[in-house]
C-alpha positions as CSV (number, residue, x, y, z in Angstrom):
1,X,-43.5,-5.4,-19.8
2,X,-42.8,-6.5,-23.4
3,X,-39.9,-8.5,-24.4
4,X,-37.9,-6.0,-26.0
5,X,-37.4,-3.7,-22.8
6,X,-36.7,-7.0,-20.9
7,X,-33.6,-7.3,-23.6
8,X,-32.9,-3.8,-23.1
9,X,-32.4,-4.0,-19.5
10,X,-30.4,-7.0,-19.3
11,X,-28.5,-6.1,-22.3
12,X,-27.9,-2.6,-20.2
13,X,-26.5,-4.9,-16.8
14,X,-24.3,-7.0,-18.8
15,X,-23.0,-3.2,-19.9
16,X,-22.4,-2.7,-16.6
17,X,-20.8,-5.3,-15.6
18,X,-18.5,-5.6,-18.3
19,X,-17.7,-2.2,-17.6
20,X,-16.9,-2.9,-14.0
21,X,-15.0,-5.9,-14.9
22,X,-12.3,-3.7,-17.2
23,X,-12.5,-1.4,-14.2
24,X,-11.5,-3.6,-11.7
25,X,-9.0,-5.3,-14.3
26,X,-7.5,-1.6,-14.6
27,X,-7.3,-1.4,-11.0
28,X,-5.4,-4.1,-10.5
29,X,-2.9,-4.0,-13.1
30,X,-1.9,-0.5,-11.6
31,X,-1.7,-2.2,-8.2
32,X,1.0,-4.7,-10.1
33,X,2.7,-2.2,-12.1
34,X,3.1,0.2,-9.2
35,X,4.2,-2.2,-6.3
36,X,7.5,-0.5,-6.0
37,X,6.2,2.9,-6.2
38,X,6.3,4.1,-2.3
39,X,4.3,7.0,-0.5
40,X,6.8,10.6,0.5
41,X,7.4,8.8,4.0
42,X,7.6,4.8,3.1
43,X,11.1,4.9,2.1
44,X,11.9,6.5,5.9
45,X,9.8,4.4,7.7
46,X,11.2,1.2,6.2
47,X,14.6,3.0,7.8
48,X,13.3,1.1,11.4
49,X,12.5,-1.8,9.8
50,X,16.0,-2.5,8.3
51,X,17.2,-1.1,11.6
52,X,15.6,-4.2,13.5
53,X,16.0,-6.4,11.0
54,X,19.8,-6.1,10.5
55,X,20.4,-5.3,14.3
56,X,17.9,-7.4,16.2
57,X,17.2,-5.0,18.5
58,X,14.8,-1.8,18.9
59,X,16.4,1.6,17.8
60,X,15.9,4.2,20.7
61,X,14.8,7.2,18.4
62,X,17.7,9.7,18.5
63,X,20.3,6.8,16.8
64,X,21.7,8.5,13.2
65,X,20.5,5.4,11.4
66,X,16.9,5.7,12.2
67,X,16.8,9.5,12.3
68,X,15.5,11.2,8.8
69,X,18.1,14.0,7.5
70,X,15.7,15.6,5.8
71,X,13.2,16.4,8.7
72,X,15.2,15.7,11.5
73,X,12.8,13.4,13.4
74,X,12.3,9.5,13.3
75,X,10.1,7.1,13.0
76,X,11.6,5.4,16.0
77,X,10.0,7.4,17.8
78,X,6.0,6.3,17.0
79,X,4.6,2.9,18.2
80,X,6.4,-0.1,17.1
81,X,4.4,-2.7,16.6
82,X,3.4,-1.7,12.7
83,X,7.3,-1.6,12.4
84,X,7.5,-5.3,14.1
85,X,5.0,-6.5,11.7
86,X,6.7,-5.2,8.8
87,X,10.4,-6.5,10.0
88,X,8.9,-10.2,9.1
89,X,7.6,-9.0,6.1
90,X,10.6,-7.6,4.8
């Protein structure tokens, strides 16, 4: 091995890494910029968690306040303890 392709190679990983670096900087910026960009069903589900929160009590399922207009179903009605978890993170 001669010294030039050693200089090659490590001038290729630093490359690489710099890349990955602006990647991962990329990355994260998006993660900042979108925080308050929900999925289609976040903005129901976080319809529980203000339920519990403002009520301090477990909604049943088939309450109005839990219960999505749009589909007609609610989240009240999965397992709760996601929803617990997020009522002290709210």
């Amino acid at each position: 091995m001669s010294i030039s392709s050693i200089l090659v190679k490590n001038k290729e990983n630093f490359l690489l890494w710099i890349a990955l670096f602006l990647y991962f900087l990329l990355l994260m910026n998006a993660a900042v910029v979108n925080v308050h960009i929900f999925g289609n069903d976040e903005q129901a589900r976080l319809l529980v968690v203000r339920y519990i929160f403002h009520l301090n009590r477990l909604p049943i399922g088939n309450e109005s306040a839990v219960r999505i207009p749009l589909w007609g179903f609610s989240y009240a009605m999965e397992p709760y303890f996601p929803s617990l978890v997020a009522v002290f993170l709210d």
